[in-house]
C-alpha positions in Angstrom: 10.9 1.6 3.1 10.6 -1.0 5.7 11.7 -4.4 5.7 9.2 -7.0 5.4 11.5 -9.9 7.4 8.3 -12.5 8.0 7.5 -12.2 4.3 10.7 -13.8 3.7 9.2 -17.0 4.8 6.3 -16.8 2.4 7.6 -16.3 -1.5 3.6 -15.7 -2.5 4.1 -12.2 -0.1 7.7 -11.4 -1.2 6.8 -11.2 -5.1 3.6 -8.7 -4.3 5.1 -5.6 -1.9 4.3 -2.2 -3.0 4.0 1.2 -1.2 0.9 1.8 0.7 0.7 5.0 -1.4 0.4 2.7 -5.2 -1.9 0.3 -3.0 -4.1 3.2 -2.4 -4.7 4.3 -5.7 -8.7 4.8 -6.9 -8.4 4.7 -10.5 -12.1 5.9 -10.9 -11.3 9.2 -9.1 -7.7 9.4 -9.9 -6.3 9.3 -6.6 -4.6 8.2 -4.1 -5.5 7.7 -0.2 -2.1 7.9 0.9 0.9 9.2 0.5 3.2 6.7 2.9 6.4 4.7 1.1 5.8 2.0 3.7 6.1 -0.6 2.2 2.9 -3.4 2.4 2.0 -7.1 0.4 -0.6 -6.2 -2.8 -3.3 -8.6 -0.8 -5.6 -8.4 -4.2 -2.3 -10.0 -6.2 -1.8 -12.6 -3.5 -5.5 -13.9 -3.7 -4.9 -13.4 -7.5 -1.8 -16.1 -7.3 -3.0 -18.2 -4.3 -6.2 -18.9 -6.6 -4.3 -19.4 -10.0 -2.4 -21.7 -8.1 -5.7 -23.8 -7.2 -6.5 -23.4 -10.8 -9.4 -21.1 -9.8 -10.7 -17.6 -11.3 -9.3 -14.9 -9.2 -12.8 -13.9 -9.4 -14.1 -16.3 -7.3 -13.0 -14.2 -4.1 -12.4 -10.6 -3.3 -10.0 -9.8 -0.8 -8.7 -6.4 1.2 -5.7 -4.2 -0.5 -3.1 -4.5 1.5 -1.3 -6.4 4.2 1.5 -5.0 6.4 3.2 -8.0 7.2 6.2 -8.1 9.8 7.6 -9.0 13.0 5.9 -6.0 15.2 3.0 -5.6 13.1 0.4 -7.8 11.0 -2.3 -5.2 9.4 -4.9 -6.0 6.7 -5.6 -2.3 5.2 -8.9 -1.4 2.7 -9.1 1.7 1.1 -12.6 2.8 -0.3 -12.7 6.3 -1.9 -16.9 5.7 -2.7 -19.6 4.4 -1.4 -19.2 1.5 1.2 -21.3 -1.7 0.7 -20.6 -3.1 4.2 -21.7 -6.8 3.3 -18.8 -6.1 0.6 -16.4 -5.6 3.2 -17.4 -8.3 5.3 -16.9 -11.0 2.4 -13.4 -9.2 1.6 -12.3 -9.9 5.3 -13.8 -13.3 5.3 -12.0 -14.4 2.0 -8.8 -12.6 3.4 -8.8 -13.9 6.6 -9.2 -17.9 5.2 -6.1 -17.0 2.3 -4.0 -15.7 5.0 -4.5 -18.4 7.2 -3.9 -21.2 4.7 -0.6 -19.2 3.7 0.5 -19.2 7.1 -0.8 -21.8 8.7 -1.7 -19.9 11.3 -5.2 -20.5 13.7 -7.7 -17.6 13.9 -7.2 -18.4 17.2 -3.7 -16.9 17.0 -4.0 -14.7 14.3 -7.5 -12.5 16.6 -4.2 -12.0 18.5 -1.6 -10.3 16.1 -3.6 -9.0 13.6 -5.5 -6.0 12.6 -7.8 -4.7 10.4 -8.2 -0.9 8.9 -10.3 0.2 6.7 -9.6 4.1 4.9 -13.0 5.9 4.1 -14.1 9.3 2.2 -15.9 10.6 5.0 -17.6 13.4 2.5 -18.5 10.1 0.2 -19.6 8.2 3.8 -20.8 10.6 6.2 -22.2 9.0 9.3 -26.3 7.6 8.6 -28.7 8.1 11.2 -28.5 4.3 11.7 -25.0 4.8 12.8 -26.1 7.2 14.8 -29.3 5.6 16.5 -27.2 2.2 17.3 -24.4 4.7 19.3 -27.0 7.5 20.8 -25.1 9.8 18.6 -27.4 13.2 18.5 -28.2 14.5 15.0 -25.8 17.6 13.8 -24.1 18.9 11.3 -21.0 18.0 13.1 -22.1 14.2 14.1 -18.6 12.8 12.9 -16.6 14.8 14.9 -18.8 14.0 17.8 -18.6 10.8 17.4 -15.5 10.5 16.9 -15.0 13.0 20.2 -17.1 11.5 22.4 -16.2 7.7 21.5 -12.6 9.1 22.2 -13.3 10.5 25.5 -14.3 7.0 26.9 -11.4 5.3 26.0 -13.0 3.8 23.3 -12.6 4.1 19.3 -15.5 5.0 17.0 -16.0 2.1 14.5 -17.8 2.7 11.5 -20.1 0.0 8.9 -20.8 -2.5 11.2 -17.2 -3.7 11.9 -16.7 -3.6 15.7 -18.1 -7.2 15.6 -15.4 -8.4 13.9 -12.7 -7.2 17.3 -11.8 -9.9 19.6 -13.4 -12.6 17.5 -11.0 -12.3 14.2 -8.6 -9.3 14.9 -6.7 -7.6 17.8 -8.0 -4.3 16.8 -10.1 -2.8 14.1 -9.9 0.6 13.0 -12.3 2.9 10.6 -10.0 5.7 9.4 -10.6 8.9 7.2 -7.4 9.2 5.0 -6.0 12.0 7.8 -6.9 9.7 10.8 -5.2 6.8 8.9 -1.8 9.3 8.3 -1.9 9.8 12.1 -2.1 5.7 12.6 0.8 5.2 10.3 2.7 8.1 12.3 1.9 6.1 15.4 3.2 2.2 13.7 6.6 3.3 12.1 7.5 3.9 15.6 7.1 0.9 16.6 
C-alpha cells in the first residue's frame, strides 16, 4: 500500500484510510468496483467525524467515497454501481469540496489546481442518453459509448459524462468519468507517478 505522508498532518484523514477496493464496495449488488490495495481516506467517515465534531447529524451532508490524499496526488473518487442522479453528485462534490477545504485550509483557488475528481460508473446500468448525445453531436448507435469515448479521444479531449465537465477548471484540475476498466487503466497510470 502507499503511504499517505500529507495525511499525517490531518489526524481526521489518518484514522479513516482504507483500500480503494473496501471503498468500492456496493452492498446492494454485492460488489466491488475495484480491486486496487491503494490505499485512499473513507471521505463518507471523515464527513461522518468532521460533522459529529460540530455536533451535527452526519446526515446533514453527503459526501464522495474516497480521497487519495498525498504529496503527488490529491483525488476525490465516487463509485456508483446504479443509477446516477447527477444533481446527487453535484451536492456530494459541493459538500466535499467545503469539508476538505475547512480541513485543510486550503482556497478553492488552490485546491482547482491540485485536485481531482473521478467518478466510477456501470456503464450497462448508465449507458449514454440521447441527451448526452445531442449536447456532444454524438450519432445514435448501438456502439455510441465507444464512439464517444473514441472520437472525444482522438481530439485530445476526454469524454465526460452527467454533466460534470463544468465542474474542470473552476473547482478541480481534472475531472474524469470512468467505467470500472477505464478507472483500472487510470490507477495503472497514478501509481507511477
Amino acid at each position: 500500500m502507499k503511504d499517505i505522508a500529507m495525511a499525517n498532518k490531518f489526524e481526521i484523514f489518518e484514522k479513516h484510510k482504507d483500500t480503494l477496493m473496501n471503498l468500492s464496495f456496493d452492498s446492494s449488488h454485492n460488489e466491488f468496483m475495484t480491486d486496487s490495495q491503494l490505499e485512499a481516506i473513507n471521505f463518507d467517515k471523515v464527513k461522518t467525524t468532521y460533522l459529529n465534531d460540530l455536533v451535527l447529524s452526519e446526515i446533514c451532508s453527503k459526501s464522495v467515497d474516497a480521497l487519495i490524499f498525498d504529496p503527488a496526488r490529491q483525488i476525490f473518487i465516487e463509485f456508483k454501481n446504479g443509477k446516477i442522479e447527477s444533481y446527487e453528485i453535484k451536492t456530494k462534490i459541493f459538500a466535499s469540496l467545503l469539508i476538505f477545504s475547512d480541513i485543510t485550509g486550503e482556497t478553492i483557488s488552490k485546491l482547482r489546481k491540485t485536485l481531482q475528481f473521478v467518478l466510477v460508473y456501470n456503464p450497462i446500468a448508465c449507458p449514454i442518453s440521447t441527451q448526452e448525445m445531442k449536447q456532444n453531436k454524438i450519432q445514435e448507435s448501438q456502439s455510441r459509448d465507444a464512439i464517444a469515448k473514441y472520437t472525444f479521444s482522438k481530439s485530445g479531449e476526454e469524454f465526460i459524462r452527467f454533466g460534470l465537465e463544468r465542474f474542470k477548471s473552476f473547482y478541480f484540475k481534472a475531472v474524469h468519468t470512468y467505467t470500472k476498466q477505464e478507472f483500472e487503466v487510470f490507477l495503472n497510470k497514478i501509481d507511477d507517478l
